[in-house]
N, C-alpha and C positions, 0 to 999 in steps of 0.2 A: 754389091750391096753397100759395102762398106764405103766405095767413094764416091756412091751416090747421096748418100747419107752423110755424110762428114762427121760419121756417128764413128770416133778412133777407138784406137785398140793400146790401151800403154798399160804400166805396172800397176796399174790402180781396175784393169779390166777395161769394160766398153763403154766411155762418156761421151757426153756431147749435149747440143741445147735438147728440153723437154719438145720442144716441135720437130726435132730428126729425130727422136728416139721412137719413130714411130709403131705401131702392134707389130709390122712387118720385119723392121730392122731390130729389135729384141726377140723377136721367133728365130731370125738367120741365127744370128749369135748364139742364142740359145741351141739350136738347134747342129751351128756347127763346131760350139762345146762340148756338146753330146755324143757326136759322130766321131770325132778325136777318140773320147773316152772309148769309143767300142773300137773303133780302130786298134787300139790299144789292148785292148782287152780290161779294161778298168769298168765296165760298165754295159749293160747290156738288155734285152728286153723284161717285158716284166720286175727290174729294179726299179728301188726307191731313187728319190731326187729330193733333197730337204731343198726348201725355199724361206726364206724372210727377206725383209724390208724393215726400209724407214719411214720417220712419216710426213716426206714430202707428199704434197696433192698427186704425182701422179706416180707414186710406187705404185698404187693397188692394180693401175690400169695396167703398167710393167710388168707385174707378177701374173695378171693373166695371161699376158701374152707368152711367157716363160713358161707358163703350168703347159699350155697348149701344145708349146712345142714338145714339151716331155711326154702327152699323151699322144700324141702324132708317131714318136718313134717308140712307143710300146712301152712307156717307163711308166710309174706309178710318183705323182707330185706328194710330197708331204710337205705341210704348209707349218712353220715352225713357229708364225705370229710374226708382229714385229719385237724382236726382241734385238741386242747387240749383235755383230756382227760374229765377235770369237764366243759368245751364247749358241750360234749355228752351230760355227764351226767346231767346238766342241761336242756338241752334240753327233754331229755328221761323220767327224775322224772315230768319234766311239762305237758307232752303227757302223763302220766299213763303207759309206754313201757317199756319191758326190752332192755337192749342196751350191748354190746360183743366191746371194745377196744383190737385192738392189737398193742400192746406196748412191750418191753422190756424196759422202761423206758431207765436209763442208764447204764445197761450192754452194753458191745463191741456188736460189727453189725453182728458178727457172730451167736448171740444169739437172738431170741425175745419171746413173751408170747400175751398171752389173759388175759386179766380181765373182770368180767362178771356182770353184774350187775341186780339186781331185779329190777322191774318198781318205785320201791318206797326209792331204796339206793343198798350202796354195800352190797352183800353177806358176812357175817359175821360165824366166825370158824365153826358154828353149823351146816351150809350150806353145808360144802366141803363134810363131809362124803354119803350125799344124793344123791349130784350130782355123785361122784365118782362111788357110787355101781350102778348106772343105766347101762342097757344091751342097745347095738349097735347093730345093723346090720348090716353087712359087706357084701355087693352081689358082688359075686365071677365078676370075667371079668371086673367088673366096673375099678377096680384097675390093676396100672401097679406093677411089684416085689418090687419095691423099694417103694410102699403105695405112688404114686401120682395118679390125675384121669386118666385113660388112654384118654378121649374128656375132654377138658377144661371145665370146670363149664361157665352157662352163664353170659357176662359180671355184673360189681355190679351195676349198674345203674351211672347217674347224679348222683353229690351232694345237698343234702341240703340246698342250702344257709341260709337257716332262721335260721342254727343253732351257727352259727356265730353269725349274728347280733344279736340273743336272748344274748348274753352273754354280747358282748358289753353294750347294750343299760341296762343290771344289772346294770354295775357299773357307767354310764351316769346319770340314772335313782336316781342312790342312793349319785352320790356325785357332781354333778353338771357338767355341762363346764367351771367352772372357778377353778376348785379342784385343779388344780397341773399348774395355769397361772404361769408366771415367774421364773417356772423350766426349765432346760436342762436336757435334762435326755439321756443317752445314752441307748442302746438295743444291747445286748450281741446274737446276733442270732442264730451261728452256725449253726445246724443241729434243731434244737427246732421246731418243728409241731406246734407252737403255736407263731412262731417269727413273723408272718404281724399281724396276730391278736393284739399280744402286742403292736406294734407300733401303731396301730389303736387304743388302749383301753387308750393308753398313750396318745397321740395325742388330741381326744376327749373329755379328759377331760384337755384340754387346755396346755400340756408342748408341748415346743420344742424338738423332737424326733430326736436324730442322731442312725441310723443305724449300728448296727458293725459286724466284723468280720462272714459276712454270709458264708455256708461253702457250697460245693456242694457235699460234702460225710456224712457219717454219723461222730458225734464225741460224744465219752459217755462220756458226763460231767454230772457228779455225784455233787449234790449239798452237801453233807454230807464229800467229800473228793475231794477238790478244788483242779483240775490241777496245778501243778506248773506254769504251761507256761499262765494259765488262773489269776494266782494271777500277774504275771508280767504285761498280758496285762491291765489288771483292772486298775494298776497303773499309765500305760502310757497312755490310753486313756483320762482318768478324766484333766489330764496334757494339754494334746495335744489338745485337742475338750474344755476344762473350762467347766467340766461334774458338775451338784451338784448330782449325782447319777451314776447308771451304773445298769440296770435291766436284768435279763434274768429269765431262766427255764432250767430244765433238760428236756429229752427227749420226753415226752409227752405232757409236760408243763402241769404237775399236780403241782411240789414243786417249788418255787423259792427261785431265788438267787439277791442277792442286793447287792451291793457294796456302800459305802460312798462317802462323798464327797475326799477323800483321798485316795480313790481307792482299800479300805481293803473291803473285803467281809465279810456280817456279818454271822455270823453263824445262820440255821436255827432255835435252839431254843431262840435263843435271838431276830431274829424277828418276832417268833411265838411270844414270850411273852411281846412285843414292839404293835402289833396287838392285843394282847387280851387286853391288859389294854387298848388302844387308844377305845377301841368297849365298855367298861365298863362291862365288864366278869365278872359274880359273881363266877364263878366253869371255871376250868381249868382241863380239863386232857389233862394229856403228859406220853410218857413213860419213863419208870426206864432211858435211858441214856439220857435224858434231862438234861439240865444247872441247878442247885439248883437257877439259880437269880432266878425264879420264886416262891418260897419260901423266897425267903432272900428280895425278893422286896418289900413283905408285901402290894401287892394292890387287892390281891383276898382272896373272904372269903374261899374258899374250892383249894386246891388243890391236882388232886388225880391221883395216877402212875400206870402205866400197863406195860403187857409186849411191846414187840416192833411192829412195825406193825397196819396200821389204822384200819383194822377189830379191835382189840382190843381197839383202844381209841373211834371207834362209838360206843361200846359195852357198856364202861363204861357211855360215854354222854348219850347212854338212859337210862340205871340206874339214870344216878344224876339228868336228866331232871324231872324223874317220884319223886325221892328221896327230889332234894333240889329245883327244878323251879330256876326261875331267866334264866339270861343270860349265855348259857353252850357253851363252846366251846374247840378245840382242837389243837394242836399240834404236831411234830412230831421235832426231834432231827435235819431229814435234811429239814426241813422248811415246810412240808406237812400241813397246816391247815386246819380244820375241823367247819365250823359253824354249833353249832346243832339248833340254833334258830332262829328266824323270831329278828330281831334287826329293832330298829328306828335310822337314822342316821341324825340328822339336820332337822328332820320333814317328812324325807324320806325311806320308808318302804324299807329292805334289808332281803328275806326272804333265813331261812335257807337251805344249802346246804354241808349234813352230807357226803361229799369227801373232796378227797385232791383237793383245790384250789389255783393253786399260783397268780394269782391276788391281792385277796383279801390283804392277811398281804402286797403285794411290793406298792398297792396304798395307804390302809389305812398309815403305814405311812412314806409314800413320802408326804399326803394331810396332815396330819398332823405335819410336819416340816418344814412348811413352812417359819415361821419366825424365823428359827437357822437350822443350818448345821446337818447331820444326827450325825457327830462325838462327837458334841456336846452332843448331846442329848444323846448318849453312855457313854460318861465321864460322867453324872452325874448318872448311876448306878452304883451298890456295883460292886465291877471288880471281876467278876469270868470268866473265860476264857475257853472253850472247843474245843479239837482239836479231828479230830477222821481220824484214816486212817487206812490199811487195810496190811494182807497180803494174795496176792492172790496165789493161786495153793494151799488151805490149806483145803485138802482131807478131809472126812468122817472119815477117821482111826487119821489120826494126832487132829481132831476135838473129837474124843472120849476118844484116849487119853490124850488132856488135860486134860477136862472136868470130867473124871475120878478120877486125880490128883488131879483139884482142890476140887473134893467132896467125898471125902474118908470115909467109915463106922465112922473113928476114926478122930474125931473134933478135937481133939486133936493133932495128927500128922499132921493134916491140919492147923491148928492154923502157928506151926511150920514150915512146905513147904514155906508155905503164906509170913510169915514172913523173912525168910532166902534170899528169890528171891527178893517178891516183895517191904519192908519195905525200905532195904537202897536206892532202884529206887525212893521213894516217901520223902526219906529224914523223916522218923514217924514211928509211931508202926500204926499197924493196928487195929480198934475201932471197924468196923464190915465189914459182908460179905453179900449181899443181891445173893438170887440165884432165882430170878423172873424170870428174861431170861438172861442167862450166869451167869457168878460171875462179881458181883458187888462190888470192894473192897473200904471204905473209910477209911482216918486216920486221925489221930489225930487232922496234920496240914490242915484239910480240905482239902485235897489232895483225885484225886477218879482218879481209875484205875479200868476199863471197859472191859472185854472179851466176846464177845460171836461171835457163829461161824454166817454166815449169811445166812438166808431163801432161798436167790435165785439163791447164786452162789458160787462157793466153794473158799470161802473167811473168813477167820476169821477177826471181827471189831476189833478195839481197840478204847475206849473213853475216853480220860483223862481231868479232870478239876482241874486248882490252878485260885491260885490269880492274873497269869500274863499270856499272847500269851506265852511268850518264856520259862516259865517252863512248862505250859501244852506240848507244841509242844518237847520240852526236854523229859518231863517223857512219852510221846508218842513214842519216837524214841525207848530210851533205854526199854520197856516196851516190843515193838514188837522184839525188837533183842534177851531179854532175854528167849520170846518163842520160836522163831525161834534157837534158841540154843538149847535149853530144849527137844523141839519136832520137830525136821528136817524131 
């Protein structure tokens, strides 16, 4: 089913265009999610299955097809609403349930996915292969040609409401109603499945909430490669409204996005690691394109790199939970954080939740800046800068041969490519090549130039870090233009 579909399987669960995500290829998947779990023993007849969504056009169709296959192998769907992503999934690790998100996070609307989750966390690399080789049943007639049902699956039920409020009342719970008094804080809404919620969570804990930009179509704002038109508004609003903030989420509202009081967006690993030292983190994992301030900051005792993608930084947090204890926690380059531990905050229990949450680092610290501007509080770290953007329509073949190029039998000759292209873009000689996940190039002058193709959609990144926004965003431009030359 899966290669008939081209509907893939990677760290983000099962994407692909909304025309292969057909009723049929979301029931297999579903269904041999499912069969894992009992395989397993994690799941079985007559349990619950929490479900939510976002609110692209065709979640709702998704989610039938998901309910179905859960009533098909004797399970009971519980439909959670559209709410956030780690809203479920909180919800689901407290009930003991597994729980199935359909998201595209933010991919364009023509695309969306499922993410699947065990009763106890996300499904981690060693999972996909299990679930994958599970056998379907497919009964003939059931299906029209084009793999929809031919009768409608029956509706998903009501929503949940408890599963909202549970999530609120975490961060109520853990930082008080006077945590963020004497803030304005604006809310970036768009399309975001998690935009009342936010306002509610913001609200709650005592700021004055302005509403913005709510959108009635979908918009894939990517938090890792900020809209232009979204850096412009950020600016104008802070101006217009007298914002000390500017909050939002990408599309499922798993990562967020924060803006200052100057209306610049921060980058997600600089508020991952603004969040981990506020929370007193002894271990940090992030992956290989993470900002080095988190090493150069000198406020954690372990800091440890992975490849890209949060199955791989839950993976390392259980290793270092088991390896070094203390306070473990994660990160992700577009602001995805990860708590792997139960935390005391001000005498108030905040128990771990190993997902991506964007709450977490946008409250912690908003409640922590309260007495100086968030800009402020930016100027007095070492200034390393990170930009990262994208070129999209950049195929499997154009991705292989780079990737080729850059990793050639003869290190030698690679030394040299390396150097010839990318050395004068960085203004240094080249010092070393990390090949973790893509090639990782650093030089001399602390300069780092980042390629790797992307999991979920035929996109190759690019991540550049200097000393300054305007030479990383520079050696960003000319970086992507010299591949795009290279490999057309």
């Amino acid at each position: 089913m899966m290669l008939q579909s081209q509907v893939v399987f990677g760290t983000s669960g099962a994407r692909g265009l909304v025309v292969a995500m057909t009723d049929q290829i979301c029931y297999g998947y579903t269904t041999g999610f499912l069969k894992y779990l009992m395989e397993d023993g994690a799941w079985g007849v007559g349990q619950r299955v929490a479900l939510s969504g976002d609110l692209r056009a065709s979640t709702p169709r998704i989610l039938s097809a998901c309910a179905e296959a859960v009533r098909d192998l004797g399970g009971k769907p519980v439909f959670c609403g559209y709410v956030p992503t780690p809203a479920m999934a909180h919800w689901s690790f407290s009930e003991g349930v597994p729980s199935i998100m359909v998201t595209g996070s933010h991919i364009p609307d023509d695309r969306n996915g499922i993410k699947f989750y065990r009763p106890d966390g996300e499904i981690l690399k060693e999972d996909e292969p299990r679930i994958t080789r599970q056998f379907v049943t497919i009964i003939k007639g059931r299906w029209s040609p084009n793999g929809h049902f031919v009768s409608p699956p029956m509706p998903i039920g009501s929503p949940n409401k408890d599963v909202g409020k549970r999530y609120l009342a975490r961060y109520v719970e853990a930082f008080g109603r006077e945590a963020l008094r004497g803030k304005k804080i604006g809310v970036y809404q768009h399309s975001a499945v998690g935009r009342d919620l936010l306002v509610d969570i913001l609200g709650a804990l005592g700021a004055t909430v302005v509403p913005l930009g709510r959108s009635k179509i979908f918009v894939p704002v990517d938090t890792e490669a900020v809209r232009p038109e979204d850096v412009l508004l950020a600016r104008k609003w802070v101006v217009e409204h007298q914002l000390d903030a500017i909050a939002s989420t990408d599309g499922d509202s798993d990562r967020p996005l924060l803006a200052d009081d100057t209306g610049e967006w921060l980058r997600g690993d600089v508020l991952g690691m603004l969040c981990a030292r506020e929370l007193n983190a002894d271990v940090v994992v992030t992956p290989i394109s993470s900002n080095t301030l988190v090493e150069k900051c000198a406020s954690f005792v372990r800091v440890l790199r992975t490849k890209i993608g949060s199955p791989f930084v839950i993976a390392a947090m259980n290793e270092a939970l088991i390896a070094h204890g203390g306070v473990v926690c994660g990160y992700e380059a577009n602001g995805g954080f990860l708590l792997g531990s139960d935390i005391v905050l001000q005498g108030k229990l905040i128990k771990a939740l190993p997902t991506r949450d964007a709450i977490l680092p946008i409250v912690t610290v908003l409640a922590n800046s309260r007495n100086e501007d968030i800009s402020q509080l930016l100027s007095q770290l070492p200034q390393r800068h990170t930009v990262s953007d994208r070129l999209q329509g950049f195929l499997s073949d154009r991705r292989d041969h780079l990737m080729g190029w850059l990793r050639p039998e003869d290190t030698v000759k690679r030394n040299v490519q390396v150097e010839e292209i990318f050395a004068p873009i960085a203004r240094s000689s080249l010092t070393m090549i990390s090949f973790l996940d893509g090639a990782r190039m650093t030089f001399a002058n602390d300069r780092v130039i980042h390629l790797r193709a992307s999991g979920n959609a035929p996109e190759l990144r690019c991540y550049t870090e200097a000393e300054s926004c305007d030479l990383a965003t520079e050696l960003n431009r000319a970086t992507l233009a010299a591949v795009a030359e290279l490999f057309p």
